[in-house]
Kinemage of the C-alpha trace (Angstrom):
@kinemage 1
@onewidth
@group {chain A} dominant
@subgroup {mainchain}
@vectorlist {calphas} color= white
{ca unk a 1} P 15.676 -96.529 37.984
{ca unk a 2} L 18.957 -96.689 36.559
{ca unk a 3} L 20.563 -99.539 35.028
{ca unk a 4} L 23.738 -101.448 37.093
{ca unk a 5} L 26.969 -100.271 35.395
{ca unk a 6} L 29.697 -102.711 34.385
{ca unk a 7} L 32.217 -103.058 36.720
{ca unk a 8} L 34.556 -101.423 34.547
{ca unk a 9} L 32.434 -98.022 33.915
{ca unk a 10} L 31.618 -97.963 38.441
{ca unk a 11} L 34.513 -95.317 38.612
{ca unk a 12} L 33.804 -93.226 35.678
{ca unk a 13} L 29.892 -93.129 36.201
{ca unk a 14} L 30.560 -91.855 40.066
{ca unk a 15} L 33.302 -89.300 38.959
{ca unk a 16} L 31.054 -88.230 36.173
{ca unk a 17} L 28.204 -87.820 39.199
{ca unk a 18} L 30.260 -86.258 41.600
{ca unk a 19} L 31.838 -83.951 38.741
{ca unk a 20} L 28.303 -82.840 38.151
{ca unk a 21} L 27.361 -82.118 41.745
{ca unk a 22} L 30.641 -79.956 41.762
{ca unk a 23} L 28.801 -78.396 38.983
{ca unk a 24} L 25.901 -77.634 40.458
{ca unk a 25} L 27.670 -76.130 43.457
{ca unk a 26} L 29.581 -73.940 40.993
{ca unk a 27} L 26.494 -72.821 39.291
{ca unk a 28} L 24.857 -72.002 42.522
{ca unk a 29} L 27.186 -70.038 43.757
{ca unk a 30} L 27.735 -67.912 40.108
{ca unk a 31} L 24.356 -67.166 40.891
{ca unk a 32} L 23.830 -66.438 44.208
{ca unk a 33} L 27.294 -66.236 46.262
{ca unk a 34} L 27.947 -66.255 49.622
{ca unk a 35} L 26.343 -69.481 50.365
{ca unk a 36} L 26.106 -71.879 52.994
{ca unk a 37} L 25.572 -75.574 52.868
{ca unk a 38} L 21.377 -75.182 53.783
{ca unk a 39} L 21.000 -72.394 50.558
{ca unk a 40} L 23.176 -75.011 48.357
{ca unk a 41} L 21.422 -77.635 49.274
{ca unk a 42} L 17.805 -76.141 48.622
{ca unk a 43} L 19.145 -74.505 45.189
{ca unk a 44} L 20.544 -77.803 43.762
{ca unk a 45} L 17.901 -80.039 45.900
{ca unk a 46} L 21.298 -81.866 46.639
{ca unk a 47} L 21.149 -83.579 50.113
{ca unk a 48} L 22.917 -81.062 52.839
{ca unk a 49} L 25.807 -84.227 53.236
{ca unk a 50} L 26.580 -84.144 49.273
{ca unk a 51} L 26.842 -80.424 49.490
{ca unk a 52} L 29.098 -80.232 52.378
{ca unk a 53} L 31.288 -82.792 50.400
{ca unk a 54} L 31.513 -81.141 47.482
{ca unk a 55} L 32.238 -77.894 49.343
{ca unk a 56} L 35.471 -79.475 51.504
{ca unk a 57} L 36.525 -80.761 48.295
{ca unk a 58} L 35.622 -77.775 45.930
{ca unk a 59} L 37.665 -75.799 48.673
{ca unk a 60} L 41.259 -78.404 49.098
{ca unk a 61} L 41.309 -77.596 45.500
{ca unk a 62} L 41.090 -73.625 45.227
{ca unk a 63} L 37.564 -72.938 43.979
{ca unk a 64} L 35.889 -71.587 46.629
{ca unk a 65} L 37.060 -70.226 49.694
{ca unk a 66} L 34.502 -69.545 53.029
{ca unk a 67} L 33.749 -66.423 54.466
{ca unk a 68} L 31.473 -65.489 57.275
{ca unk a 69} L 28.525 -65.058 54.974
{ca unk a 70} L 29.321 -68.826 53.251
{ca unk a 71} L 30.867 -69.779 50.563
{ca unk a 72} L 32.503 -67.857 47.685
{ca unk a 73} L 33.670 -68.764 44.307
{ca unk a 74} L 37.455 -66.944 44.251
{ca unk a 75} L 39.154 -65.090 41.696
{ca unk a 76} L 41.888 -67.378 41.133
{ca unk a 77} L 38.648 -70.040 39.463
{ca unk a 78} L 36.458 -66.789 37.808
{ca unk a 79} L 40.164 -65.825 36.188
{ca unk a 80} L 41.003 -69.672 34.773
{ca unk a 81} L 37.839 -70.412 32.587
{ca unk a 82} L 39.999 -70.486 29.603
{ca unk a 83} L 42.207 -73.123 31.183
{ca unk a 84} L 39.587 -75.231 32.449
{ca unk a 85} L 37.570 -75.038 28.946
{ca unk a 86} L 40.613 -76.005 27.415
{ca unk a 87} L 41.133 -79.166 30.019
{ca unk a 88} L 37.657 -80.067 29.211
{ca unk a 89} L 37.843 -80.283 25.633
{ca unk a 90} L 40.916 -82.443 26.134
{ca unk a 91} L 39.265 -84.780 28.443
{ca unk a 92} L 36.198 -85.180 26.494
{ca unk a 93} L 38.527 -85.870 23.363
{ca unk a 94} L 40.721 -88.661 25.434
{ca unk a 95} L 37.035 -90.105 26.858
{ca unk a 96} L 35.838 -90.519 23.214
{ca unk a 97} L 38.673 -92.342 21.731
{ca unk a 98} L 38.587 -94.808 24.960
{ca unk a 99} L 35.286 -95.032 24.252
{ca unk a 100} L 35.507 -95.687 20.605
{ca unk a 101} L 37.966 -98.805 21.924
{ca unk a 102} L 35.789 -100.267 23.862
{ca unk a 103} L 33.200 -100.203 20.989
{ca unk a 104} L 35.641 -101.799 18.852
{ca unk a 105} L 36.527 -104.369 21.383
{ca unk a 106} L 32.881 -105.147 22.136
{ca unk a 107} L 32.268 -106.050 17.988
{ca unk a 108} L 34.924 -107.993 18.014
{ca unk a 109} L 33.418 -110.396 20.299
């Protein structure tokens, strides 16, 4: 069971669990593209609703794109890992020094 979060960690901790079924979805699909929402769900053991989610969103943004067959990861994502790696390093960089604030703000009390 996991513990309640602070109020002020509720956002992060559900973008940091949606980010990760995104992941999953991602990896799926590396793997074993086309794909439709049944496959993705019995690959990740996400529920079929979480997967069809992450799909509509995975697709607004330019990740994926459908075809008969199911899903597909498109060229435009497989051709901006450098990018992305690069976003992620500065995100995990900008997370750590909040964090590091909060830390401070929590001794000081």
């Amino acid at each position: 069971m996991q513990k309640k979060q602070h109020v002020i960690l509720g956002e992060l901790v559900e973008d940091v669990d949606r980010l990760a079924r995104h992941i999953s979805i991602i990896e799926a699909l590396r793997e074993s593209q086309p794909a439709g929402i049944i496959k993705l769900s019995q690959i990740t053991n996400l529920p079929e609703h979480k997967v069809r989610y992450s799909l509509r969103i995975l697709e607004k943004n330019g990740v994926i794109k459908p075809s008969r067959e199911g899903a597909v990861l498109t060229a435009s994502f497989t051709r901006s890992h450098k990018q992305i790696a690069e976003n992620v390093q500065k995100i995990s960089k900008d997370i750590s020094s909040v964090l590091k604030r909060l830390m401070n703000v929590l001794r000081e009390n």
